[in-house]
C-alpha positions in Angstrom: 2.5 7.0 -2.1 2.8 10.6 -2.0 3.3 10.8 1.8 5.7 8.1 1.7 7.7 9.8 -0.9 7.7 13.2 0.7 8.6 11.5 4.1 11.3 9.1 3.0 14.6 9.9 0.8 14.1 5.9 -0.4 10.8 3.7 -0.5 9.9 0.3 0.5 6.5 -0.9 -1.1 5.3 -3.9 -0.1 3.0 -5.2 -2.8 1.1 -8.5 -1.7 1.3 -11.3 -3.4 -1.5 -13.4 -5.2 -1.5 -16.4 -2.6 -1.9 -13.3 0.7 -4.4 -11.9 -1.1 -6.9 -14.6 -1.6 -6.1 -16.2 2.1 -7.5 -12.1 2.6 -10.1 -12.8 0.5 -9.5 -10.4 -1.8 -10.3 -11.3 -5.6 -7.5 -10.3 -7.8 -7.8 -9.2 -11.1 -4.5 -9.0 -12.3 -1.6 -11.2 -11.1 1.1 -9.8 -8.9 3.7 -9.5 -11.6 0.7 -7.2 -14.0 0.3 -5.4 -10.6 4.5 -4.9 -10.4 4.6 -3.5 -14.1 1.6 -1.2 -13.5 3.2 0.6 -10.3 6.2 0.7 -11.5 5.2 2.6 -14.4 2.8 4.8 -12.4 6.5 5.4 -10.2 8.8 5.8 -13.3 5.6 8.8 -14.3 5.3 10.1 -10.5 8.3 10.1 -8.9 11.0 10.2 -11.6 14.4 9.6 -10.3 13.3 8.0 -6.6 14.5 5.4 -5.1 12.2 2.8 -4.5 11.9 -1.1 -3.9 9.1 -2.8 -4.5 9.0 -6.5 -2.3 5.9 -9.4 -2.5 4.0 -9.2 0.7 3.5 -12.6 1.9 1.9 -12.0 5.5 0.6 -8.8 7.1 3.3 -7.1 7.8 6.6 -8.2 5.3 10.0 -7.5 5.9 9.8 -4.2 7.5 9.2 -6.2 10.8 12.8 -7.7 10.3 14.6 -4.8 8.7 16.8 -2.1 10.3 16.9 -0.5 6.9 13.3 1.2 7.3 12.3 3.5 10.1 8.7 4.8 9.2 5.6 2.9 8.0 2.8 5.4 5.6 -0.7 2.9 6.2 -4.0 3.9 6.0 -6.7 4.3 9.0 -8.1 1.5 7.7 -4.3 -0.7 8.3 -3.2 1.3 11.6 -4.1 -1.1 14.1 -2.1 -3.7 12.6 1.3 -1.3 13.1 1.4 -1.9 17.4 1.3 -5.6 16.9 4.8 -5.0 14.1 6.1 -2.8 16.4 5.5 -5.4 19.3 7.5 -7.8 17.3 10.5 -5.4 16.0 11.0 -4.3 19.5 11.8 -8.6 20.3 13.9 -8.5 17.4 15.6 -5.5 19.0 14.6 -3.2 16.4 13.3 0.1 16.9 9.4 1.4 16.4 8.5 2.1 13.6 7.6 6.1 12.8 3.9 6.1 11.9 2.6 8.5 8.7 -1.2 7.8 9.1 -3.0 8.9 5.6 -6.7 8.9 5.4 -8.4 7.3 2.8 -9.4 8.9 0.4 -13.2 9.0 -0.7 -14.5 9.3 -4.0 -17.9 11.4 -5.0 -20.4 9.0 -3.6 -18.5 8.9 -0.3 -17.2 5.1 -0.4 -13.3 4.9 -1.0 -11.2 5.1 -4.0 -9.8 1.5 -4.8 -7.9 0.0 -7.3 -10.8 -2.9 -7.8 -13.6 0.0 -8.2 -11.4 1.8 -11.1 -10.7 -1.4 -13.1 -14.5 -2.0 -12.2 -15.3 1.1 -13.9 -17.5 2.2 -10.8 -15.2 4.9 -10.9 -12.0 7.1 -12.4 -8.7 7.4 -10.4 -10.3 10.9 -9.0 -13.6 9.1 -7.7 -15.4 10.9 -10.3 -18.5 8.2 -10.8 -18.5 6.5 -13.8 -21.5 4.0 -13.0 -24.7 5.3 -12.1 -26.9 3.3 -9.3 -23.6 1.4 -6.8 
């Protein structure tokens, strides 16, 4: 988020949706609208006054594909490959590339990532500090 908002004067989040996230299979804890809420209030705490839209992501890549409104994509190392194959199918929609911000992830004191699923896991706090001995 923080690259995003120090690159961009307004901020599209795509936040995927329940049915994208178990055809990923990803097990969600919280449904989409819990995940909205919480966000939003970690924006309204962040990034007071910002302007930001959150959409539901459906597929991979959303509606930045279709979009002339949004000019730069922030994604992780982890996500970057998928940004030639958007870019591939802006450029037939006559769009221009998207401006890549690649931000590493970010690792917590064991060395594996910090994700949302470990910290409501309580493997770990939103630092990575380790909170669970032995995983």
């Amino acid at each position: 988020m923080k690259r995003a908002f120090d690159t961009g004067d307004s901020v599209f989040i795509g936040l995927t949706s329940d049915d994208f996230a178990t055809r990923e299979g990803k097990k969600t804890e919280q449904t989409f609208e819990e995940r909205k809420r919480d966000l939003e209030d970690y924006l309204k705490l962040e990034y007071p006054n910002r302007k930001y839209e959150i959409s539901k992501l459906e597929d991979r890549f959303g509606p930045a594909i279709f979009s002339d409104r949004i000019d730069a994509i922030a994604v992780s190392t982890e996500t970057f490959p998928a940004v030639a194959a958007a870019n591939n199918q802006r450029r037939e929609k006559g769009l221009p590339d998207l401006k890549v911000e690649v931000v590493p992830m970010t690792m917590a004191d064991d060395g594996t990532k910090i994700s949302s699923t470990r910290i409501r896991a309580g493997e770990i706090d939103p630092d990575g500090r380790v909170l669970k001995k032995g995983i």
